[in-house]
MARDREN-537313 format. One record per residue (C-alpha): chain; x, y, z. Coordinates in Angstrom, 3 decimals, always signed. Example, Ala and Ser with C-alpha at 12.3 -4.5 7.8 and 13.67 -1.06 7.14 Angstrom:
   cadena         xx         yy         zz
        A    +12.300     -4.500     +7.800
        A    +13.670     -1.060     +7.140
END
This chain:
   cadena         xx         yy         zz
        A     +0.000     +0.000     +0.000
        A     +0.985     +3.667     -1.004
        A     +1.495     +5.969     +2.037
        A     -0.068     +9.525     +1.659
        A     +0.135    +12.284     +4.051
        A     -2.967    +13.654     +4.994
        A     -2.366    +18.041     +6.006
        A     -4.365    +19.281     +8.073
        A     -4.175    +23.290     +8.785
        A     -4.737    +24.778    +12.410
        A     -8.030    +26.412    +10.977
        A     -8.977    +22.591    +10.200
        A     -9.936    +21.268    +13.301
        A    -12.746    +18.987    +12.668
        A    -13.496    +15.227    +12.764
        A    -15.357    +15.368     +9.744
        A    -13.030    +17.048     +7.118
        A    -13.302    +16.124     +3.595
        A     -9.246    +14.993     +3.899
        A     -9.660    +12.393     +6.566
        A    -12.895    +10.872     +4.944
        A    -10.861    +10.266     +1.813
        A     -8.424     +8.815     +3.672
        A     -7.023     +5.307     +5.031
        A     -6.322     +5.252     +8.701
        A     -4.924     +1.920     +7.934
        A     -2.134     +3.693     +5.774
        A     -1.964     +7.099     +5.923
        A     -0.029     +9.590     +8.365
        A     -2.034    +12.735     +9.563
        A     +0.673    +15.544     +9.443
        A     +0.231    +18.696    +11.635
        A     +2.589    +21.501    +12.255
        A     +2.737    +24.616    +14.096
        A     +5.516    +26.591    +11.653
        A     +6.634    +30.139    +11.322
        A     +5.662    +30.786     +7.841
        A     +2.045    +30.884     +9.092
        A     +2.539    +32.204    +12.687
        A     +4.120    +35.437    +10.983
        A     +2.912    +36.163     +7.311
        A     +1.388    +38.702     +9.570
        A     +2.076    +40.233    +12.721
        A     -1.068    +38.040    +14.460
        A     -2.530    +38.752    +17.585
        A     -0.524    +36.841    +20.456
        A     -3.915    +35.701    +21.662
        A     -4.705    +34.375    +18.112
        A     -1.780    +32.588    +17.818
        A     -1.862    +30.787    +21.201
        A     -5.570    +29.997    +20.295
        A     -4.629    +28.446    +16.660
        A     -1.658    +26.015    +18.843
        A     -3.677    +25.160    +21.816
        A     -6.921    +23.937    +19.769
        A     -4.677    +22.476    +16.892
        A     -2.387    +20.542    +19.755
        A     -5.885    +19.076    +21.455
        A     -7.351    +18.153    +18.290
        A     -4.159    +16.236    +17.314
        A     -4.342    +14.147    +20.464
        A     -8.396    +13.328    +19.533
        A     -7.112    +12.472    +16.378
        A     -4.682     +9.737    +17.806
        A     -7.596     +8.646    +19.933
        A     -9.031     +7.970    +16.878
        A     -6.623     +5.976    +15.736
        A     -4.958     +7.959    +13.399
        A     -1.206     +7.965    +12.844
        A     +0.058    +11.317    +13.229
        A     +2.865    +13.572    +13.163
        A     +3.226    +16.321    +14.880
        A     +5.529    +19.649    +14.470
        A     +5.324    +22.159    +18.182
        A     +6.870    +25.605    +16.929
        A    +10.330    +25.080    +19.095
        A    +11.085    +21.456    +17.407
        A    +14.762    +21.695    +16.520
        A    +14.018    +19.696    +13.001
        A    +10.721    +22.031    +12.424
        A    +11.207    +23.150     +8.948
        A     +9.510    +26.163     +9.188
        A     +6.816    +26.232     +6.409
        A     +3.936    +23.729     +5.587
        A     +5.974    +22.688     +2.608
        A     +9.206    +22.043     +3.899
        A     +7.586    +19.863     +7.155
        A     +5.365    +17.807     +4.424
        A     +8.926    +17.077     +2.587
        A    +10.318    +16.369     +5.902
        A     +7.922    +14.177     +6.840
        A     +7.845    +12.137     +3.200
        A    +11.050    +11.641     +3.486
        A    +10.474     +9.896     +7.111
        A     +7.559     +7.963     +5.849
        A     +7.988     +6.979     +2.473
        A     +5.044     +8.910     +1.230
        A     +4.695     +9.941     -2.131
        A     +1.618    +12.127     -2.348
        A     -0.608    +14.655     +0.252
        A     -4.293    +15.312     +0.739
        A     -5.716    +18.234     +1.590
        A     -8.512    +19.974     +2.182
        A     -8.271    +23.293     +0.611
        A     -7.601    +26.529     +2.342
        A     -9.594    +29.274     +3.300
        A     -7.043    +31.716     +1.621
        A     -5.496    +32.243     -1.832
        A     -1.970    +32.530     -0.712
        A     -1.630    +28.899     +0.785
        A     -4.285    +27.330     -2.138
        A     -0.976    +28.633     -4.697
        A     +1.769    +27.217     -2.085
        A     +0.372    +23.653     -1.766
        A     -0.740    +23.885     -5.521
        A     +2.848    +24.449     -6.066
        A     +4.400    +22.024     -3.816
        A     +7.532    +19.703     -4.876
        A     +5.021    +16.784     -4.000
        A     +1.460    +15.910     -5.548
        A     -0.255    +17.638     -3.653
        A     -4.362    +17.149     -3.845
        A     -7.164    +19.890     -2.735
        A    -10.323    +18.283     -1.925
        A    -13.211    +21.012     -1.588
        A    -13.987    +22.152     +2.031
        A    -17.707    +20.731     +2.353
        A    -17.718    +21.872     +6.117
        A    -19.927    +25.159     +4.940
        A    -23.466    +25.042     +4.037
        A    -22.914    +26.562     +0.646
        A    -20.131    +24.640     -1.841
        A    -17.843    +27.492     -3.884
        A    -19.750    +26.057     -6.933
        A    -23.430    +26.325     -5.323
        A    -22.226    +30.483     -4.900
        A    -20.772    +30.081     -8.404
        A    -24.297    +29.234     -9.641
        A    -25.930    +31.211     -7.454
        A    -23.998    +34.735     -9.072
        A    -23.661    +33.298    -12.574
        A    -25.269    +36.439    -14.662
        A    -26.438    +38.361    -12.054
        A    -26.013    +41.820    -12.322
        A    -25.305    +42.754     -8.586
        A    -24.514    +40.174     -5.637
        A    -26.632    +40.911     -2.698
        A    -26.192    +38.931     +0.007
        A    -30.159    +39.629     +0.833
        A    -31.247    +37.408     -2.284
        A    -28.210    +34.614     -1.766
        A    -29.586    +34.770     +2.126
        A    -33.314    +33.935     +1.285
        A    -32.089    +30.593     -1.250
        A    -30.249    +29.069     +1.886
        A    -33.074    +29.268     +3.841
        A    -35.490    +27.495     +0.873
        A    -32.493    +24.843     +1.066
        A    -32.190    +24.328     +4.171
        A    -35.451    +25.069     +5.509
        A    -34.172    +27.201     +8.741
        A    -36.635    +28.922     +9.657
        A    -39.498    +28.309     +7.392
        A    -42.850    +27.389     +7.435
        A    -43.829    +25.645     +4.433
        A    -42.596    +28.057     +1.674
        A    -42.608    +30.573     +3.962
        A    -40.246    +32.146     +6.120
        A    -41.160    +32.335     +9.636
        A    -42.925    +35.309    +11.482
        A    -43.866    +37.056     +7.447
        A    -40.500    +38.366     +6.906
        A    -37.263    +36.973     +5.728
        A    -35.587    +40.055     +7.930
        A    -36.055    +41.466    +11.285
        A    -33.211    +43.705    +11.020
        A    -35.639    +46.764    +11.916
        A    -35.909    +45.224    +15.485
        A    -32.277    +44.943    +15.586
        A    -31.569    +48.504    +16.245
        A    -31.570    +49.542    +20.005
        A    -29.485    +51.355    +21.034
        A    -27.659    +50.911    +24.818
        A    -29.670    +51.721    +27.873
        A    -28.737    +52.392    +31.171
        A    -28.760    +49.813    +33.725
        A    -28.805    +46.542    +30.923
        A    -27.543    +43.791    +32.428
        A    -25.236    +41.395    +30.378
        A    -24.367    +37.532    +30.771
        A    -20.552    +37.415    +32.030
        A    -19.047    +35.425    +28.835
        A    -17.967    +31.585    +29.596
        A    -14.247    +31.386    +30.303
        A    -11.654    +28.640    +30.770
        A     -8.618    +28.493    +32.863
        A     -5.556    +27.659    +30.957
        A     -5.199    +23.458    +31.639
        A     -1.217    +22.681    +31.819
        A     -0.744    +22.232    +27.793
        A     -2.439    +25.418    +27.400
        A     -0.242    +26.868    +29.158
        A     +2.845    +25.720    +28.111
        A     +1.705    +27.444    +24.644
        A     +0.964    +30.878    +26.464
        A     +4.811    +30.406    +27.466
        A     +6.047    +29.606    +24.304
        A     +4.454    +32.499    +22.339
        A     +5.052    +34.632    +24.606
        A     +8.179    +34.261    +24.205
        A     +8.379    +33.909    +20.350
        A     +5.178    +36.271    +19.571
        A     +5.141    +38.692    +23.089
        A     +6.292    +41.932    +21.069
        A     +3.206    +41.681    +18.851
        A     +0.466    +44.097    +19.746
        A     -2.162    +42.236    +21.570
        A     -2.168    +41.311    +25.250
        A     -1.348    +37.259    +25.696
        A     -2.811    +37.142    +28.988
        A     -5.422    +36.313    +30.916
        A     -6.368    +33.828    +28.289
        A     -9.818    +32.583    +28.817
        A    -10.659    +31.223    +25.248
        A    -12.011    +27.611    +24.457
        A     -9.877    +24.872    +22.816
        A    -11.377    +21.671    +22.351
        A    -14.807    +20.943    +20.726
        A    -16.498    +20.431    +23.965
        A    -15.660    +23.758    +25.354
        A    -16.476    +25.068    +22.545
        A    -20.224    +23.484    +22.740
        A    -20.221    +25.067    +26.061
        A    -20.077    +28.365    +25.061
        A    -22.743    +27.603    +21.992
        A    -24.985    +26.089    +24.557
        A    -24.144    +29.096    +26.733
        A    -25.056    +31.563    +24.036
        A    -28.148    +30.126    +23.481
        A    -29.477    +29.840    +26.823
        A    -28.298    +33.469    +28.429
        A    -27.644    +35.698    +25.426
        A    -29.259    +34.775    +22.375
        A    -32.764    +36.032    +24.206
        A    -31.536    +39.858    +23.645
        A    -28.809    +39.353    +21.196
        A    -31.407    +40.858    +18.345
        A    -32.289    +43.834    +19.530
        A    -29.330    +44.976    +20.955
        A    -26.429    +43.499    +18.297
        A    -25.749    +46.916    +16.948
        A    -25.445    +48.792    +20.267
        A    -22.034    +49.746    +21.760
        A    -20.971    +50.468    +25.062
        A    -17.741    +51.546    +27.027
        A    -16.197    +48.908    +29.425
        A    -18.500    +46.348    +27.662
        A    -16.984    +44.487    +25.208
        A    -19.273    +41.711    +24.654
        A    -22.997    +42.810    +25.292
        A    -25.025    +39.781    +23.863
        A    -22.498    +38.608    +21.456
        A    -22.131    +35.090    +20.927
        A    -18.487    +34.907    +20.778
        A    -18.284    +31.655    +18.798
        A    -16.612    +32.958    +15.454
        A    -13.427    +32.203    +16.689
        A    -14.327    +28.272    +17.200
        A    -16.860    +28.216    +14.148
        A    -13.731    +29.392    +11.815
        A    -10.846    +27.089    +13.011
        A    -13.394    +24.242    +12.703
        A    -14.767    +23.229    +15.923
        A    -18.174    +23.847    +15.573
        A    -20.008    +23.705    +12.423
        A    -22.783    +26.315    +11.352
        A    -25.645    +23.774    +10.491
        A    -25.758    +22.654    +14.411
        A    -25.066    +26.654    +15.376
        A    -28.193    +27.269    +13.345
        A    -30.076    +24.499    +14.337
        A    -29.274    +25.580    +17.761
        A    -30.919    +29.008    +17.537
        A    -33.903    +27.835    +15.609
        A    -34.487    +25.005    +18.054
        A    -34.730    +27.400    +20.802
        A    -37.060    +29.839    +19.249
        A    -39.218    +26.644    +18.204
        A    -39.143    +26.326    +21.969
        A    -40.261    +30.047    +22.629
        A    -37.170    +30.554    +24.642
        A    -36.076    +33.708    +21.754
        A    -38.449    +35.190    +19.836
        A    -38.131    +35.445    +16.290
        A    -35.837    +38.604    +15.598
        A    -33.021    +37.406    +17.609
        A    -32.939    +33.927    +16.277
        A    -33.474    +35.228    +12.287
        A    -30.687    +37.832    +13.327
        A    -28.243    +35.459    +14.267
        A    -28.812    +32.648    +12.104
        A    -28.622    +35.628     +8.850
        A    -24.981    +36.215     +9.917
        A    -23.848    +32.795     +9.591
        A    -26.596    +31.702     +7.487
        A    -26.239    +34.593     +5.134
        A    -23.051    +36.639     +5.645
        A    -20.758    +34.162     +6.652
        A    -21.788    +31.841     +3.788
        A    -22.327    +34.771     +1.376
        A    -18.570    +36.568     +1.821
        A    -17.008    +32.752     +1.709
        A    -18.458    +33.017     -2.129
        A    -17.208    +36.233     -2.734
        A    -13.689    +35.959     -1.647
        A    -13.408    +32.694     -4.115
        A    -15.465    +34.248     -6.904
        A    -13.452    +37.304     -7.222
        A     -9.859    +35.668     -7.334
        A     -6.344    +36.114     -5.390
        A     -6.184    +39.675     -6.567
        A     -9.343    +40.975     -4.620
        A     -7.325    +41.816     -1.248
        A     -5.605    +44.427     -3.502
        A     -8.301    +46.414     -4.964
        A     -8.566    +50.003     -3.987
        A    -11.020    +51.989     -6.329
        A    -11.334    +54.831     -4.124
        A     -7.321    +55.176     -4.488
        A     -6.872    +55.502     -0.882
        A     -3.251    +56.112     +0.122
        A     -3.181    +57.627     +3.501
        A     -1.245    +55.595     +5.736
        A     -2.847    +53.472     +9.150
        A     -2.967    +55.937    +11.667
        A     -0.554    +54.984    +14.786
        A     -3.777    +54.825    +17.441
        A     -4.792    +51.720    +15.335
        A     -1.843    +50.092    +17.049
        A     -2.258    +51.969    +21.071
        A     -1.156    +55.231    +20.210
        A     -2.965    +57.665    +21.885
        A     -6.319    +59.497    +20.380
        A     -8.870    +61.870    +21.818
        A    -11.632    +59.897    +19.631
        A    -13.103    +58.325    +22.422
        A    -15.209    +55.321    +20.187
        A    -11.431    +54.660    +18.982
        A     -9.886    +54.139    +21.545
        A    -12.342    +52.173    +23.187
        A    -12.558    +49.588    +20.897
        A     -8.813    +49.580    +19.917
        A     -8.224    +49.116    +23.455
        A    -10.836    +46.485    +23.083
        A     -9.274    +45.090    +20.418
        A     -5.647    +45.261    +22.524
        A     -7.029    +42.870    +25.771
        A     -9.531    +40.458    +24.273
        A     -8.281    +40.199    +20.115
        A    -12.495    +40.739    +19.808
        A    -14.480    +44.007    +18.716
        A    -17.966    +42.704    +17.485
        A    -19.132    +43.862    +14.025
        A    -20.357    +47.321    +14.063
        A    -17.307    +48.267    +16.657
        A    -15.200    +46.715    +13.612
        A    -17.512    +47.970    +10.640
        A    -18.638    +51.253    +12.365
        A    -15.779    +52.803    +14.425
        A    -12.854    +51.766    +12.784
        A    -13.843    +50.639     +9.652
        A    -15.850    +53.656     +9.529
        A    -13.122    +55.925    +10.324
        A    -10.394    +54.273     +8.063
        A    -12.839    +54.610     +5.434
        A    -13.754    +58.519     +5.928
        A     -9.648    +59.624     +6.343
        A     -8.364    +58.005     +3.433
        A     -6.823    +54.792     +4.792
        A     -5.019    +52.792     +2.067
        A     -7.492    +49.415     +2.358
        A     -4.405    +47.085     +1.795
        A     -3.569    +48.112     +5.842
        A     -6.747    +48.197     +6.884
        A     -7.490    +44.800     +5.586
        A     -3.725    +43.781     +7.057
        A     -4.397    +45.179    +10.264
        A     -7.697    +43.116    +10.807
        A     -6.466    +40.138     +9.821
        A     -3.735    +40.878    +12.034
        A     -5.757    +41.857    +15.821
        A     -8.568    +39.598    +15.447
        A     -8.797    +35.970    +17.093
        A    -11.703    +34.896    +14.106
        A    -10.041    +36.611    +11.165
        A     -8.958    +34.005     +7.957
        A     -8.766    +35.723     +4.883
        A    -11.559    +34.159     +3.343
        A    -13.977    +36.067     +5.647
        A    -11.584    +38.957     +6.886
        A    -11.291    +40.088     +3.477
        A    -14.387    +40.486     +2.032
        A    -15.757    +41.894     +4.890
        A    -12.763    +44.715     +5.047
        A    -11.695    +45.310     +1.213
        A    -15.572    +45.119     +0.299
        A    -18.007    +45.901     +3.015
        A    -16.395    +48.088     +4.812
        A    -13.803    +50.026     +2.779
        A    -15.963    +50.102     -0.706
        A    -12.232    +49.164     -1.952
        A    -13.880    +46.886     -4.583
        A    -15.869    +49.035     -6.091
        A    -19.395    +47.704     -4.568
        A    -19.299    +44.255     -5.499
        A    -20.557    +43.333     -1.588
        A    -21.910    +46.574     -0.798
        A    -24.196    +49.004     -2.851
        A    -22.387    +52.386     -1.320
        A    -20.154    +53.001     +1.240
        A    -20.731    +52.360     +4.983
        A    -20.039    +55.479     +6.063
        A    -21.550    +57.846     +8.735
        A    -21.329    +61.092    +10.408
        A    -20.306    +60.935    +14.941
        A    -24.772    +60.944    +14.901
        A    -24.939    +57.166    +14.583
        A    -22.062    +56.433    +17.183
        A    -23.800    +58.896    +19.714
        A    -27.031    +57.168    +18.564
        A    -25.836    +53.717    +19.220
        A    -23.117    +53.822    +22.221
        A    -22.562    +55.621    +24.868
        A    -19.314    +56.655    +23.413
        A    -19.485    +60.510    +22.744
        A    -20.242    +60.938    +26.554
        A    -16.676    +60.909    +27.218
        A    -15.051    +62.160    +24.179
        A    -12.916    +65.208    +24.064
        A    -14.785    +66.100    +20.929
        A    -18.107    +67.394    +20.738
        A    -20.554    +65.180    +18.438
        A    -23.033    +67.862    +17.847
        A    -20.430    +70.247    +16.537
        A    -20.037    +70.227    +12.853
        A    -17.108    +73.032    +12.596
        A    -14.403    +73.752    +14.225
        A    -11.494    +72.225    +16.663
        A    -14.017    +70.369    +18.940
        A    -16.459    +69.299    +16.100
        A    -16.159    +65.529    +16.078
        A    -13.789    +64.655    +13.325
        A    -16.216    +61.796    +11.947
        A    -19.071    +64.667    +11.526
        A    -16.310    +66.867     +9.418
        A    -14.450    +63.485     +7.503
        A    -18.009    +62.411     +6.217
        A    -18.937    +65.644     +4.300
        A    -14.787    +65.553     +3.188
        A    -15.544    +61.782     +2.213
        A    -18.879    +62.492     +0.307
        A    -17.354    +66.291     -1.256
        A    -14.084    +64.136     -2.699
        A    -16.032    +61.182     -4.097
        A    -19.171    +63.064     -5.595
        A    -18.409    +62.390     -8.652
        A    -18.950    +58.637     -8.045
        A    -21.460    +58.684     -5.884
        A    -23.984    +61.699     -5.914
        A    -25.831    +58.862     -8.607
        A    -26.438    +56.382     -6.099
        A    -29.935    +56.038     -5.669
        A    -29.548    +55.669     -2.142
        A    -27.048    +58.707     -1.971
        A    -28.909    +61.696     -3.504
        A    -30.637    +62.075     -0.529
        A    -27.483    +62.802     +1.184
        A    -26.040    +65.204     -1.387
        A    -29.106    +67.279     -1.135
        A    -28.398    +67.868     +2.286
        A    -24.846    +69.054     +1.763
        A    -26.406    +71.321     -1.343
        A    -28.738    +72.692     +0.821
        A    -26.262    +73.740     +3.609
        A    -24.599    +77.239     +3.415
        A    -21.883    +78.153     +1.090
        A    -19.531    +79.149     +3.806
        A    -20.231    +76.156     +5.890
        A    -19.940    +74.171     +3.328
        A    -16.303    +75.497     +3.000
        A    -15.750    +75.904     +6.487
        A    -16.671    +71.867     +7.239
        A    -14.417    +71.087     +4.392
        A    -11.655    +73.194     +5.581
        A    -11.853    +72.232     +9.100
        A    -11.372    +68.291     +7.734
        A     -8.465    +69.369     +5.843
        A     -6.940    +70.996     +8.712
        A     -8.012    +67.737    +10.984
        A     -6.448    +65.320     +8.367
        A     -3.293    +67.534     +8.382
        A     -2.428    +67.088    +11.809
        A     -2.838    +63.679    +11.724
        A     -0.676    +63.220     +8.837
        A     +2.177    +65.501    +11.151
        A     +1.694    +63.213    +14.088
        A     -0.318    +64.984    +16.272
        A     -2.504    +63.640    +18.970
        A     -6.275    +64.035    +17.195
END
C-alpha cells in the first residue's frame, strides 16, 4: 500500500473534514505543524496565535484517539522546517510517502503554495460550509449585482431554517428593523464563559510569549475555548443566556463592555470546531421552543446563514487579486492609534483598546468605528485589511477580506456593498454611549471640537461626488450638503483638511 500524508491546517480542526474521509487510517499519516511561515505572514494577535496552537495541539491528540497515525511539528522542534511545505517534505522523506491530501484553504496565498508544492499535492473542496464554492458560483452566474439579501433567502429554501412551508417564519425573511436599540442604562449582560488555561495550554501561552510577546495584543489572561467540547459550552451558553436579547441589541455599543449579547463563537466556528448547520439548528431550536423570539434567532442565524456563507463566495469568486483592490485610491497611511497610540476619539480608543485585551471588537465596533473611520480619512485598504487580519482571534482571509476590502472600505468598487458604509459621529452617539466621554463634541459640525467623523463624512462624500452623488440611495445625502450654506460648506471642508493635516504631522487628534 501507497502511504499519503494527509495536512491538516490549524483552521482545520474537525473530525469530519473532507481529507480524513478520503483517507485510510490503515495507511496514511495525519501531518500537523505549528511553523513560522504561518505564525508570521502577519504580525497576528498573540492571543490568536496561542488559540490556533492550543486547539490544533488538542485536536491532534483526539485524532490519535481515533486511531490515526500522526505527526506532529510544536513551533520550538529543533528539526521544524519552518513552512507547511518544507515539514510535508520532511515528513515524506520519514515515511515513504509519495503524495498529500488536503482539504483546501480558506485563503489564496496557501491554495498557490500547496498547488505548487515539490510533491502531488491534492485539494479536496472544504464541504464543512453550508454553501459549496460552486453552489455560490451558480448562485452569481449572470447576475447583475450580488446581494447577500437574495443569496440569504435561497439558503433558507435549502435548508429550511426557519421556514414554514414556503414561507419564512414570522412574514418576513428580515427582522433587522428590530435589531436597532441602542444601549440603555442599567442593561444587564451575561458574564461570557471562560476557561482556565489546563497545563498544555499553558505551556503554549509560554512559548508564544516568548516567540510572539512583542506583537500588539495582550497574551494574557487567556480565557478562550480549545477543544470541541468547550467550545459546545459556550454555543450552549449563548443560546441559553444571550441569544434572548442578542437581536435587539447586536448593533449597540458600550464603554467597558466588550461583549454585550455577542455570541463569541466565530473564533471556534472558523478554526473548525463547531459547524454552522448545528449553530443554526441551535438558535432555531430554541425559538421553536419560545425561549427567543423570532428577531433574535433570524438575526443570528442571517450572519452565519447569510453573511458568513455569502462573503465565503465572494472571496473565491473574485480571485487572489481581490485583497488588492482600492477603487477609491486611498493612500493615507494606518494611523498609529490603530496600534495603542494615543487618540482623543473616544469610540477609537475604546474599541482599539478592546481590540488590545480580548483580540475581539464585534461587528459594528469593527464595521462602524474603525472601519468607519479608516474609510472617511483616506486609509489605504491594503492596511486596513492587514491590520484586521492581524488583531482579530476569528479573522482568515476568506472572511476577513471580504468583509474589510468590500463591506467596509468600498475598496472593490461595490461588489458586496451598494455604497459606502459610512456615517457622520450621529450614529455612534445614537448607538453607544461613546461621545459621553469624548474630548470632541458630536453635535459640533465646525471647528477644533467638532467631532472629526461629523467633518471626515462631508470631506468623504465632497471628494467622491463624482462617483457617488448617482447612487440612488445617496442623492438624498447630497441634497443635504447642497442645501447647507456656502460658507459652511467650506468651512466643514476646511476644518477636515486641517483635521487630516495634523494627523498626517503626528499629532494627537
Amino acid at each position: 500500500m501507497v502511504t499519503r500524508l494527509v495536512l491538516i491546517l490549524g483552521d482545520q480542526l474537525s473530525l469530519n473534514l473532507s481529507s480524513l474521509r478520503a483517507a485510510n487510517k490503515a495507511r496514511d499519516v495525519v501531518v500537523m505543524a505549528e511553523v513560522a511561515q504561518e505564525a508570521e505572514y502577519v504580525r497576528h494577535h498573540p492571543k490568536k496565535i496561542a488559540l490556533v496552537f492550543a486547539a490544533m495541539r488538542k485536536f491532534a491528540r483526539a485524532l490519535e484517539e481515533d486511531g490515526w497515525a500522526l505527526r506532529y511539528t510544536r513551533l520550538d522542534d529543533p528539526e521544524n522546517a519552518g513552512s507547511l511545505v518544507g515539514e510535508l517534505l520532511r515528513r515524506a522523506e520519514e515515511t515513504g510517502a509519495s503524495e498529500v491530501v488536503v482539504t483546501e484553504p480558506g485563503e489564496w496565498r496557501l491554495i498557490n503554495t500547496l498547488t505548487d508544492a515539490p510533491i502531488p499535492t491534492h485539494l479536496l473542496p472544504d464541504d464543512r460550509f453550508i454553501a459549496s464554492r460552486k453552489r455560490f458560483e451558480d448562485w452569481a452566474e449572470g447576475r447583475k449585482a450580488l446581494r447577500m439579501e437574495y443569496f440569504y433567502r435561497e439558503m433558507r429554501r435549502e435548508t429550511g431554517l426557519l421556514m414554514e412551508g414556503d414561507d419564512p417564519a414570522g412574514g418576513k425573511w428580515n427582522f433587522d428593523h428590530d435589531n436597532r436599540k441602542p444601549p440603555k442604562e442599567g442593561l444587564e449582560f451575561p458574564a461570557p464563559l471562560s476557561f482556565a488555561p489546563d497545563a498544555e495550554t499553558q505551556a503554549v501561552l509560554d512559548l508564544v510569549g516568548t516567540r510572539y510577546g512583542d506583537n500588539f495584543g495582550d497574551l494574557e489572561p487567556f480565557d478562550f475555548a480549545t477543544t470541541r467540547e468547550e467550545a459546545l459550552q459556550v454555543l450552549a451558553y449563548f443560546i441559553a443566556q444571550a441569544l434572548p436579547r442578542f437581536g435587539d441589541y447586536q448593533d449597540a455599543m458600550m464603554q467597558d463592555q466588550p461583549y454585550l449579547f455577542h455570541a463569541l463563537i466565530s473564533p471556534y466556528l472558523n478554526l473548525g470546531l463547531l459547524g454552522p448547520m448545528e449553530v443554526c439548528r441551535a438558535a432555531e431550536k430554541a425559538w421553536q421552543e419560545g425561549a427567543v423570539p423570532i428577531n433574535a434567532a433570524e438575526g443570528f442565524i442571517r450572519q452565519i446563514l447569510g453573511w458568513r456563507e455569502y462573503v465565503r463566495g465572494i472571496y473565491f469568486l473574485e480571485g487572489p487579486e481581490y485583497t488588492a483592490r482600492n477603487v477609491l485610491q486611498h493612500d493615507r497611511d494606518l494611523p498609529a492609534f490603530y496600534w495603542g497610540a494615543e487618540t482623543q476619539m473616544n469610540c477609537v480608543r475604546q474599541t482599539v483598546a478592546q481590540t488590545r485585551k480580548y483580540a475581539y471588537a464585534h461587528h459594528i465596533q469593527r464595521l462602524m468605528v474603525t472601519g468607519n473611520f479608516a474609510l472617511l480619512a483616506g486609509i489605504d485598504p491594503h492596511q486596513v485589511h492587514e491590520w484586521y487580519l492581524e488583531v482579530y482571534a476569528d479573522a482568515y482571509e476568506w472572511v476577513e477580506a471580504p468583509n474589510t476590502v468590500g463591506m467596509s472600505q468600498f475598496a472593490d468598487g461595490g461588489v458586496i456593498a451598494s455604497k459606502p458604509y459610512v456615517s457622520s459621529g450621529a450614529y455612534i452617539n445614537r448607538m453607544s454611549d461613546y461621545c459621553k466621554g469624548c474630548s470632541y463634541s458630536v453635535s459640533a459640525k465646525t471647528g477644533r471640537k467638532a467631532c472629526p467623523f461629523n467633518l471626515l463624512y462631508w470631506h468623504f462624500l465632497d471628494r467622491h461626488r463624482e462617483r457617488f452623488q448617482g447612487n440612488a440611495r445617496m442623492r438624498n445625502i447630497y441634497a443635504t450638503w447642497d442645501r447647507m450654506d456656502a460658507d459652511r460648506r467650506e468651512a466643514v471642508l476646511r476644518d477636515a483638511g486641517n483635521w487630516l493635516q495634523r494627523l498626517e504631522a503626528g499629532e494627537i487628534v
